[in-house]
N, C-alpha and C positions, 0 to 999 in steps of 0.2 A: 621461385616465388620469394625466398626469402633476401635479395637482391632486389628485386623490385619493392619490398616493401621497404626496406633498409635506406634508399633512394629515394623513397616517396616520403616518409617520414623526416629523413634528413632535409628536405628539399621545403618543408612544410615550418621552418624552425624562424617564422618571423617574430617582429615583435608582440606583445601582450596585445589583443585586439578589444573592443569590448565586449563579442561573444566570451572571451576567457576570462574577463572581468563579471559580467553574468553567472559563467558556470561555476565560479569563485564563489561569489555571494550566494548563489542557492544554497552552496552546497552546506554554508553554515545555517540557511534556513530551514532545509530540510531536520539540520540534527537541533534547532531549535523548536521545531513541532514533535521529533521525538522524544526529547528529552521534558520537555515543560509542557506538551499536551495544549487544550482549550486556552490556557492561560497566554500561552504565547501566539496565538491566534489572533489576541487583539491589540496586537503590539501597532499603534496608527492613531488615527484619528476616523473616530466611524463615520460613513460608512467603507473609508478607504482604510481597511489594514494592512499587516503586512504581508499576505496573501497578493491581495489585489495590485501594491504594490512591486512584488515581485513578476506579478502576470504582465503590467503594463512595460518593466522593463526588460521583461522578456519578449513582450510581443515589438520594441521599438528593435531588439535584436535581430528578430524577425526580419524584420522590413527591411533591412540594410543586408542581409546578408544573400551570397549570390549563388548557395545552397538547393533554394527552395527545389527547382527544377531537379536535382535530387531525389528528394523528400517524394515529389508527387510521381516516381515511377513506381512506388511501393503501393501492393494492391490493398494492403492492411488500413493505408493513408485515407483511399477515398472512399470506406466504409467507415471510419472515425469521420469524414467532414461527411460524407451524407447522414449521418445521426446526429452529429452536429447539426446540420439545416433544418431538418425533422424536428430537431429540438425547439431550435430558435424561432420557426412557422410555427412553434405549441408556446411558444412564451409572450411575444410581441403583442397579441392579441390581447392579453392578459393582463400587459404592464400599466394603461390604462384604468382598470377597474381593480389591481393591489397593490398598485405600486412597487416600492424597494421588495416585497416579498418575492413580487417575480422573479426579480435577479436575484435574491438569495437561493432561493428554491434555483434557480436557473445554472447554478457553480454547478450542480450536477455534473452537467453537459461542457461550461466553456472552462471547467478545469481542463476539460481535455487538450486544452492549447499549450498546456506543459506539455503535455505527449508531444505533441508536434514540435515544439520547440528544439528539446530533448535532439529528440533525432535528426532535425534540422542540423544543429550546430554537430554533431558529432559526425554525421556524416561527411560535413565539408572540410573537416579537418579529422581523420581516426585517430590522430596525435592525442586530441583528447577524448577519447574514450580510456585510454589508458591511464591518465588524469584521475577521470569519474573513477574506475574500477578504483583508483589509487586512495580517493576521499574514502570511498565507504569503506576499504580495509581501514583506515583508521578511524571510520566513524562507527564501525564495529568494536573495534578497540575501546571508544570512548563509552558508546554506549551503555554495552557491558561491565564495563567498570563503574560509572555513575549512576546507572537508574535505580539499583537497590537502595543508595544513599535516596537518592531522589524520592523514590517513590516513600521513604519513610517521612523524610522531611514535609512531604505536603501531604502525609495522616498524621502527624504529632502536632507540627507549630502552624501557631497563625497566622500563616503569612498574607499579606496582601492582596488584595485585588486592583486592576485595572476600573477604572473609571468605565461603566457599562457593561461589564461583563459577567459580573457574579461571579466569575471564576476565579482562582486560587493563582496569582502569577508563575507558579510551579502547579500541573493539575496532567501529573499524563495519565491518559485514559489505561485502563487496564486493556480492551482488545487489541489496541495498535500497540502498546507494548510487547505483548505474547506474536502480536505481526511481525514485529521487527525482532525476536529472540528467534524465529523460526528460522529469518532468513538470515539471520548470524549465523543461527546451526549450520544453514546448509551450505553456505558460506565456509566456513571452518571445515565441516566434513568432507566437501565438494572436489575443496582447489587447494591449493599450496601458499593460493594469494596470499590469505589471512596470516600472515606469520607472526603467530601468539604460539608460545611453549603450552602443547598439549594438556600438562598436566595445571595450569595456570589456569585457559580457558575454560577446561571440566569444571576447576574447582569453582569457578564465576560462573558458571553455566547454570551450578546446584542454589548459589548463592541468589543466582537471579530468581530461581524457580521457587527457592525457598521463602522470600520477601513477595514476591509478586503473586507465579503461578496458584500457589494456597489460597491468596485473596483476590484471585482474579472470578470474572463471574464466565457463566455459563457458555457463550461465543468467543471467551478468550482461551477457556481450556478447550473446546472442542478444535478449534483454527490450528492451537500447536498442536493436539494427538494425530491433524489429520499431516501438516506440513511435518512432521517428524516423523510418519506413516511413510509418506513420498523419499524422504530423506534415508529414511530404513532403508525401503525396497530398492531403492537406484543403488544406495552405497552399502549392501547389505554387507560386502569382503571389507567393507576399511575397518582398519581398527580401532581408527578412531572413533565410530560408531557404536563399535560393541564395548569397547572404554567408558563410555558414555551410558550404554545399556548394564555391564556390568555394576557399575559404580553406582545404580541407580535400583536395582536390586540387591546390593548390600544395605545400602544409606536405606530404603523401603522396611527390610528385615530386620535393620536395627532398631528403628521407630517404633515400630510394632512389638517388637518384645518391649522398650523402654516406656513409651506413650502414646497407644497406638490410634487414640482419640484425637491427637493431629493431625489426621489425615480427613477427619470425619467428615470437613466441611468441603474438601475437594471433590470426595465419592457422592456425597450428597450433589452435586454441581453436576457433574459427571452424570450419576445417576437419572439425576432429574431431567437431561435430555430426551433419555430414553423412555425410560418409566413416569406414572403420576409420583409425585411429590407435595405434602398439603401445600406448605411453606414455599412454593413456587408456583404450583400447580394455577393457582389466578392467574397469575401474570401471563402463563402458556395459554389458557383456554380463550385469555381476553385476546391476545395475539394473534390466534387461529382463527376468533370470530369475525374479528378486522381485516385477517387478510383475507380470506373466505369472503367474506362482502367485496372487498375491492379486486378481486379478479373477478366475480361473478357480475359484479355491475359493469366493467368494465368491458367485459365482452359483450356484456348486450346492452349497454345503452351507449357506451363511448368506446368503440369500438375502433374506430376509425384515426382520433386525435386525444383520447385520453380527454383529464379533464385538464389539463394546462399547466403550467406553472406560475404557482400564485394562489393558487387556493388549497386551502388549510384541509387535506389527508383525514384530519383528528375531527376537530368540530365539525368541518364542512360535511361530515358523511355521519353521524352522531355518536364518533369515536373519540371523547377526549378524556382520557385517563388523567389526567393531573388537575384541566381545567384551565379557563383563562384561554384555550386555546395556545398553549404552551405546546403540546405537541403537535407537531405538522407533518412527520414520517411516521409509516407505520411501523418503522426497528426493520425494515425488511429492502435494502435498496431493489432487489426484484421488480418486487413488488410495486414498489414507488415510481421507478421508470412506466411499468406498466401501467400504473393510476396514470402516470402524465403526459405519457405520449402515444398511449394508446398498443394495442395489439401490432403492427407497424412496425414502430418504434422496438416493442420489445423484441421484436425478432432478431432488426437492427444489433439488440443490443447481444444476444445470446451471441448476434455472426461475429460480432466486437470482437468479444471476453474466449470462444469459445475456437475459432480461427485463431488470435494469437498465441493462446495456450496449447494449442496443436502443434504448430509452429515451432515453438522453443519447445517442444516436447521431440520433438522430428530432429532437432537440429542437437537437443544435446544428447541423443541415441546418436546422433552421427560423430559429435565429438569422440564420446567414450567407444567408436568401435574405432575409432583411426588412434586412439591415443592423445588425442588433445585433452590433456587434464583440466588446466588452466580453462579452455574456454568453454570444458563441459562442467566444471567447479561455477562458470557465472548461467549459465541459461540453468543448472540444476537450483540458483538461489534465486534466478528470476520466476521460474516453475512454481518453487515451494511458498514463493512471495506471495503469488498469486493467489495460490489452494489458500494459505492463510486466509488474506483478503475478502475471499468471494465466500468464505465461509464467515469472515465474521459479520461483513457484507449483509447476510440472509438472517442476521439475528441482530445486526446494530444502525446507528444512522452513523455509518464510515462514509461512505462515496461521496454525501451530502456536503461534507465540509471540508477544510483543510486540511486536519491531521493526517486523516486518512484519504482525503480525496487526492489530493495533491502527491501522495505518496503512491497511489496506486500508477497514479498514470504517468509518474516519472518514471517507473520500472516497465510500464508501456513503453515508452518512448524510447528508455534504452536497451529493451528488446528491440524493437523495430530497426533502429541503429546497429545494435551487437549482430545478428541476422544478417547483415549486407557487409559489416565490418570483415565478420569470420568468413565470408561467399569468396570476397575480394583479398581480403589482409589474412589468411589466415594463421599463420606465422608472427604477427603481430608484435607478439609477448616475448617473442624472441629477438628484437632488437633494441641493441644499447641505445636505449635514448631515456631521457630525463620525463619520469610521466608528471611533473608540477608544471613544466613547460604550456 
């Protein structure tokens, strides 16, 4: 096998195409939505940003590439486009009577064409897959190293906004940050890829937790206790794990005797998951009332198709917490698929999320029994990516937008891809070839 792949690979070493010109440019767009959040969301001219931008020139990838036939033997494929259709049969009708809301409300769904994308291109060539793994080791690197700066600078200065967005040109969300520190962790813990000196990335690890995690809110600390749960239990022998566990019960016991009131406002976060909390306690009850209505209405009066996409979640059911009809998700993407495409659709959506995650869950038990470090280090960061996700998912509006929509279903995509790569190529990581190629 490792001759076949070695030949295959070699044999693959044409010029720069513009799928490689594509995977290039996402790849700085992805670490532009992580690193600058909502702000970098409106980087365009609306209603075309640089989201939509990047979909259009991923979708002209698409179309020229002689992959597809690929792409559509994967059974994972044609349950993403039948929810896909589902979708689009619950918005068309709609676009009429709200217009642009439709299609906003609607990225839900045709984010999902980065997925396909994704695995499109990486399939027709696994040359680059080794690429991708290669950006995100060092957009691991980067990450971690800048957000804590980052995250300080867009709470102290005043920076800018874009023209239409109200947001802060630096503005990363706190859950997709603690999303993407999970799957650094598992990343780092996992594989060998990440080559950062141990005692380096700890010490960034705490630094991140210490800037961020403190002031993060309620779905951002629950997303990492649960991906660093998963990260535990798989990698419970590494030492790098318990280095990480150790170091974090000294740095805890020192606080504590020194100022142990710093920690106050975490356990409070924490807490107030689980238990009432006055000082949160609204926000959960309004939460619970709203989503309570919209699965109760939804199985008995729209049962069928949801109520579309394009009508307003908040006012339209007489839920609008802020007002203006400013909010249009209930904080619950669940939830939200099920307001919009009905009982259906959600099932669709559970076979999505819940078949791929079995999947890389099957397959990186198969790594770690045959010894494939390497390609059980990536399905264990695709794993933990996900639990993040779906967990912050169920308490924020992530799916709904770019920072996180587009992120979710790029690690879709290169599941879908890593899965037929490792079936085929599994040896992969062991040949001398150039992964920027």
């Amino acid at each position: 096998m490792l001759n076949k792949t070695s030949i295959f690979l070699k044999s693959d070493t044409e010029k720069t195409t513009i799928a490689d010109k594509f995977l290039n440019w996402y790849s700085w767009v992805l670490l532009g939505y992580a690193l600058c959040g909502r702000g970098f969301s409106y980087f365009g001219i609306g209603p075309i940003y640089i989201g939509e931008i990047t979909l259009v020139f991923g979708l002209f990838t698409l179309s020229i590439n002689k992959s597809i036939p690929k792409l559509l033997k994967l059974p994972h494929v044609w349950l993403l486009i039948t929810f896909m259709v589902w979708c689009c049969l619950n918005t068309i009708p709609y676009f009429p009577i709200y217009g642009i809301d439709s299609i906003r409300d609607a990225a839900l769904w045709y984010y999902i064409s980065f997925a396909l994308i994704l695995a499109t291109l990486l399939l027709g060539k696994p040359q680059r897959f080794l690429f991708i793994v290669a950006q995100y080791e060092r957009f691991s690197r980067i990450f971690i190293i800048l957000i804590p700066f980052l995250w300080l600078i867009a709470r102290t200065l005043p920076l800018p906004t874009l023209p239409g967005s109200g947001a802060k040109i630096i503005s990363p969300k706190t859950a997709d940050t603690m999303t993407h520190l999970s799957g650094i962790t598992a990343f780092f813990v996992g594989s060998s890829l990440l080559d950062f000196q141990p005692l380096l990335f700890t010490l960034m690890f705490f630094v991140n937790l210490g800037v961020v995690a403190i002031n993060s809110n309620r779905s951002g600390t629950l997303a990492f206790l649960n991906a660093f749960f998963v990260v535990g239990l798989a990698k419970y022998k590494s030492n790098k794990i318990w280095r990480i566990v150790t170091i974090t019960i000294l740095i805890v016991l020192l606080v504590i005797i020194i100022k142990p009131e710093i920690f106050q406002p975490l356990i409070d976060k924490v807490l107030s998951i689980f238990i009432d909390n006055n000082e949160r306690q609204g926000s959960k009850e309004y939460r619970i009332e709203w989503w309570t209505y919209l699965i109760k209405s939804t199985i008995s009066d729209y049962f069928w198709t949801g109520r579309g996409f394009g009508f307003n979640l908040g006012a339209g059911t007489g839920f609008d917490p802020v007002g203006n009809g400013v909010v249009r998700s209930p904080h619950n993407g669940h939830i939200t698929v099920l307001s919009r495409t009905g009982v259906p659709g959600f099932v669709l959506w559970l076979v999505i999320q819940l078949s791929w995650a079995g999947s890389i869950l099957a397959k990186y038990l198969q790594c770690r029994k045959k010894g494939q470090r390497k390609w059980a280090g990536i399905f264990l960061t695709l794993l933990t990516y996900w639990v993040a996700s779906m967990t912050v998912t169920s308490f924020e509006v992530i799916i709904e937008g770019p920072t996180g929509g587009i992120w979710l279903w790029t690690m879709y995509g290169i599941g879908l891809a890593a899965m037929q790569i490792h079936k085929r190529y599994p040896q992969i990581f062991d040949a001398e070839i150039d992964s920027g190629q």
